[in-house]
Every structure is written in structure tokens, then in C-alpha cells.
BAPADREN-285596 format. One line per 5 residues: number of its first residue (from 1); their letters; for each residue x, y, z of N, C-alpha, C. Coordinates in nm, 2 decimals. Layout:
NUM> A> X,Y,Z,X,Y,Z,X,Y,Z ~ ...
***
This chain:
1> XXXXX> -0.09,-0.30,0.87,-0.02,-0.29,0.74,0.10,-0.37,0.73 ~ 0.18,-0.41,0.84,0.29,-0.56,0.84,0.27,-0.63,0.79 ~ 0.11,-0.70,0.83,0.09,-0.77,0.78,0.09,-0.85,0.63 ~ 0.03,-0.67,0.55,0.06,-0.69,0.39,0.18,-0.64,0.37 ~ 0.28,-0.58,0.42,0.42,-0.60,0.37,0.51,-0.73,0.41
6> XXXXX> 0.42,-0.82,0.50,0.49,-0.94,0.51,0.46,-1.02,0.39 ~ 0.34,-1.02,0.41,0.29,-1.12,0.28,0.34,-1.11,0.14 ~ 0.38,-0.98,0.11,0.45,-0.90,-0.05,0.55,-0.97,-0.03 ~ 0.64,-0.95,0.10,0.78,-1.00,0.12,0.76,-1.17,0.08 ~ 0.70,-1.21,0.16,0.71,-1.36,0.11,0.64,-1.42,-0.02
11> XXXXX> 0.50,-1.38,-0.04,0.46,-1.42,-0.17,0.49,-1.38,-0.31 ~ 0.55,-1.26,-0.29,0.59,-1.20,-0.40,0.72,-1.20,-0.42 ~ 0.84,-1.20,-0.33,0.97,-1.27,-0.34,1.00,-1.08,-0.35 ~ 0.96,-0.99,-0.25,1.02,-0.83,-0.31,1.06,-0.81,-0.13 ~ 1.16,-0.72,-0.16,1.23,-0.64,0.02,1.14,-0.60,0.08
16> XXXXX> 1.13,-0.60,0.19,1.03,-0.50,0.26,1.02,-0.36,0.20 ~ 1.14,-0.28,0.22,1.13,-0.17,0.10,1.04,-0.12,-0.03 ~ 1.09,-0.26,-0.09,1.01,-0.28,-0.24,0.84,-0.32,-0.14 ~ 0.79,-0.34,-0.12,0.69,-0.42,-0.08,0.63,-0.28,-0.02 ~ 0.67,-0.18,0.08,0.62,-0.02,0.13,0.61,0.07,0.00
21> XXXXX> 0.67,0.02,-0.05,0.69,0.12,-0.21,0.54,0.08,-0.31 ~ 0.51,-0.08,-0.37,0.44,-0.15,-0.37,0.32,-0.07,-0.29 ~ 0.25,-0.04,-0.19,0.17,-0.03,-0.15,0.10,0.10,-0.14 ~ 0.21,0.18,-0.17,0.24,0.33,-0.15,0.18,0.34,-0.32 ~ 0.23,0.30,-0.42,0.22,0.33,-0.56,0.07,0.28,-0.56
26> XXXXX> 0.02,0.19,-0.50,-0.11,0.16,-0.55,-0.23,0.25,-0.46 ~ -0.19,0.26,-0.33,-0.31,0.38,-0.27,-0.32,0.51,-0.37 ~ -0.19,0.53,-0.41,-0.13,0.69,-0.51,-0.27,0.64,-0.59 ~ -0.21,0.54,-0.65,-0.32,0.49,-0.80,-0.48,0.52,-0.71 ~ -0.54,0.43,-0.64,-0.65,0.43,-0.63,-0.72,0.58,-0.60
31> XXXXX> -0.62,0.64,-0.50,-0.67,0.81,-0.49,-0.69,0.88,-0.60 ~ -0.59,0.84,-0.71,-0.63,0.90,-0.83,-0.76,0.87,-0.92 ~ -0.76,0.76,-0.92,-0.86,0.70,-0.98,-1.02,0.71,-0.96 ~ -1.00,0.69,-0.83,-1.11,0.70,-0.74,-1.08,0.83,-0.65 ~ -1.11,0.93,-0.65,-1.09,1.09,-0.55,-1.20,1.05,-0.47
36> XXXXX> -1.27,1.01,-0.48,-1.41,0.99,-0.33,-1.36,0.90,-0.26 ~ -1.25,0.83,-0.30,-1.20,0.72,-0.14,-1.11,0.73,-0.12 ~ -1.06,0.91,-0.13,-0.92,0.96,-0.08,-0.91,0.90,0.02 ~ -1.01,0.99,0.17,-1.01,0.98,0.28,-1.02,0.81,0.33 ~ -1.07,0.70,0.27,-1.07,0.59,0.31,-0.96,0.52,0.26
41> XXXXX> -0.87,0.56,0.16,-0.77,0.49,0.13,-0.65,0.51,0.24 ~ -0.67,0.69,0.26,-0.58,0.75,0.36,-0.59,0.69,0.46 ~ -0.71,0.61,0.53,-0.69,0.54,0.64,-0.69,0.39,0.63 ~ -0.69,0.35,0.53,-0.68,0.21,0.55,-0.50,0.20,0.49 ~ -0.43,0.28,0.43,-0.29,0.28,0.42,-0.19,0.37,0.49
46> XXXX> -0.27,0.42,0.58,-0.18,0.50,0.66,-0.07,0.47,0.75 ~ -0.08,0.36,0.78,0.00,0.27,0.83,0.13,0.26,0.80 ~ 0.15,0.23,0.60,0.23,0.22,0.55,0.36,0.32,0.49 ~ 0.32,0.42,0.55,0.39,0.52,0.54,0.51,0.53,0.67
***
């Protein structure tokens, strides 16, 4: 998961902070959207927490 908060940090021009925040708001999103890839979002962003 560094890895995609590195890349936010650099390609996107946002803090690390902003960039864990970023990541966090979009698994939120996808769990909502999609509830059958709770458990697969939970592990592919767990990290980020």
C-alpha cells in the first residue's frame, strides 16, 4: 500500500496524509457501492489504514 501512497504523493502533488485519506475515501466508496467486495476491498486496502 506505500507504494500507492507514494505514487499519490508524487503524481498527484498531495501529503502522505492527504494521499492515506485519498485511499481510505475511495475503498469507503467502493464498499458502499459494491457490498459483495467488502471483504476483498478489506484486503486489498488494509494496509492503508
Amino acid at each position: 500500500m506505500q507504494e500507492l501512497i507514494d505514487r499519490l504523493v508524487k503524481e498527484a502533488n498531495l501529503t502522505p496524509e492527504q494521499a492515506k485519506q485519498s485511499i481510505e475515501i475511495i475503498a469507503a466508496f467502493v464498499k458502499e457501492k459494491f457490498p459483495m467486495l467488502g471483504g476483498a476491498v478489506n484486503q486489498i486496502f488494509k494496509a492503508a489504514k
